[in-house]
C-alpha positions, 0 to 999 in steps of 0.5 A, spaced: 418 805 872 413 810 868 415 808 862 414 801 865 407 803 866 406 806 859 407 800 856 403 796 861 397 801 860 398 800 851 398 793 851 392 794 855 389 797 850 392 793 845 389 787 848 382 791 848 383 792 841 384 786 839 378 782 843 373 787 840 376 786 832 377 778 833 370 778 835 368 780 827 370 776 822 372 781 817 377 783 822 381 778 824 387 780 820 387 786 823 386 784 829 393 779 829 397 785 825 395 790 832 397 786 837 403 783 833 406 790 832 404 791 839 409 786 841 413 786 837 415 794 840 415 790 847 420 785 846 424 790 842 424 795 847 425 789 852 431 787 849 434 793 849 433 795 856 436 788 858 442 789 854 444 796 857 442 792 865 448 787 863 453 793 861 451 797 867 451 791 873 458 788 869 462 792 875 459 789 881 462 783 884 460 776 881 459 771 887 462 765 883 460 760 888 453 760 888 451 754 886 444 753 881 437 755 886 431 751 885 429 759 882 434 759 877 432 752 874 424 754 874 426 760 870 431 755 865 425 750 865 418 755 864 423 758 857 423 751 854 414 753 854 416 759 850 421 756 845 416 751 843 410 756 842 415 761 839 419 755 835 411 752 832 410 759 830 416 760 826 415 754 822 408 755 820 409 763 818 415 761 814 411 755 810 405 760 809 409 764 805 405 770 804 408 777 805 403 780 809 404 774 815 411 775 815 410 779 821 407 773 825 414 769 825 418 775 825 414 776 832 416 769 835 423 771 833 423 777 836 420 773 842 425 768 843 431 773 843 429 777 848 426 770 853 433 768 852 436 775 853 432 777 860 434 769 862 442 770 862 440 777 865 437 774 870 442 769 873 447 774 872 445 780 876 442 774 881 449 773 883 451 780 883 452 785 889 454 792 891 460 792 895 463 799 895 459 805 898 459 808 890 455 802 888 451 801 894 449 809 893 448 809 885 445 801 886 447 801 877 442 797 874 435 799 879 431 803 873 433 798 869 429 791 873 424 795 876 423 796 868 423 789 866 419 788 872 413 792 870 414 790 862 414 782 864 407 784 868 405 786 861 408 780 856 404 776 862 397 778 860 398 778 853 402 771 854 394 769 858 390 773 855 391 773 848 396 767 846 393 762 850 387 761 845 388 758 840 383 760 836 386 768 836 392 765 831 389 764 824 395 763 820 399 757 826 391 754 826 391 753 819 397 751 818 397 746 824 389 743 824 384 745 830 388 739 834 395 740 833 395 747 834 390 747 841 395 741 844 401 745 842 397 752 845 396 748 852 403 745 853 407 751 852 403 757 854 401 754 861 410 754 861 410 761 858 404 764 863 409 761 869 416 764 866 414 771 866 410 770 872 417 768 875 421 772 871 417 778 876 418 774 882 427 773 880 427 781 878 423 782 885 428 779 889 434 782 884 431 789 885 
């Protein structure tokens, strides 16, 4: 939990940050590089932490008979609006070909490898439970998804905030046009936006 705080408070600050320098022509580049790095770390350490919640719950009981829920499939289908987004972006930092943006693409990678981690996590762990005393005490998994809980709450106002203008991304702007890049921006990030919002409500119920 603190260390969720910790990152939420960072990526505040990161975002602070970044309106002010994006606001001064001669920053812009500055201001991508911050908030690039910042979310680089944040799907980094989100990734991780995913990971080491799919070793620990692995010992609880899987209910094989559960069938799809409708949670199940607005998660699957908000993810297709942060593969589009992340999947434009890609493309435009590889053909910009310039050594200085190669964080912009490696962002998006990074992006869609923890999207599509948390979301097999997910569907797992919402089909899991604890029947032995040992596990209904030590409830393996819990610091894990309160984490991700409070991470996603992070991704969700950069994912509002920052990524869903169109104007603070120079390099995807110059390479799509104004129009290209704002219809793509405004039909995968309100996709985005409700995915991590959901995700949070999917830890909840899991937690």
């Amino acid at each position: 939990l603190f260390v969720g705080i910790l990152i939420l408070v960072l990526t505040i600050i990161s975002l602070i940050l970044f309106f002010v320098l994006i606001s001064r022509p001669d920053f812009v580049a500055l201001a991508v590089t911050e908030v690039t790095i910042c979310e680089l770390l944040i799907y980094g350490t989100a990734t991780i932490a995913t990971l080491i919640g799919m070793i620990q719950i692995r010992h609880l009981q899987y209910d094989w008979y559960r069938s799809f829920s409708l949670d199940d499939i607005l998660l699957v289908g908000a993810q297709t609006g942060s593969f589009l987004y992340n999947i434009f972006t890609v493309i435009a930092g590889h053909f910009t070909l310039r050594s200085d943006d190669m964080l912009v693409p490696l962002n998006a990678l990074a992006s869609i490898v923890q999207t599509a981690c948390q979301t097999l996590f997910i569907l797992d762990a919402s089909r899991r439970q604890a029947i032995t005393p040992e596990h209904l005490r030590k409830k393996p998994g819990r610091e894990i998804v309160t984490f991700m809980l409070v991470v996603n709450l992070a991704m969700w106002a950069i994912s509002t905030l920052e990524k869903s203008r169109a104007e603070s991304h120079p390099i995807q702007l110059n390479f799509y046009g104004l129009w290209a890049w704002t219809i793509i921006t405004h039909v995968s990030m309100p996709l985005a936006i409700f995915y991590r919002f959901h995700s949070t409500v999917c830890l909840c119920e899991i937690w």
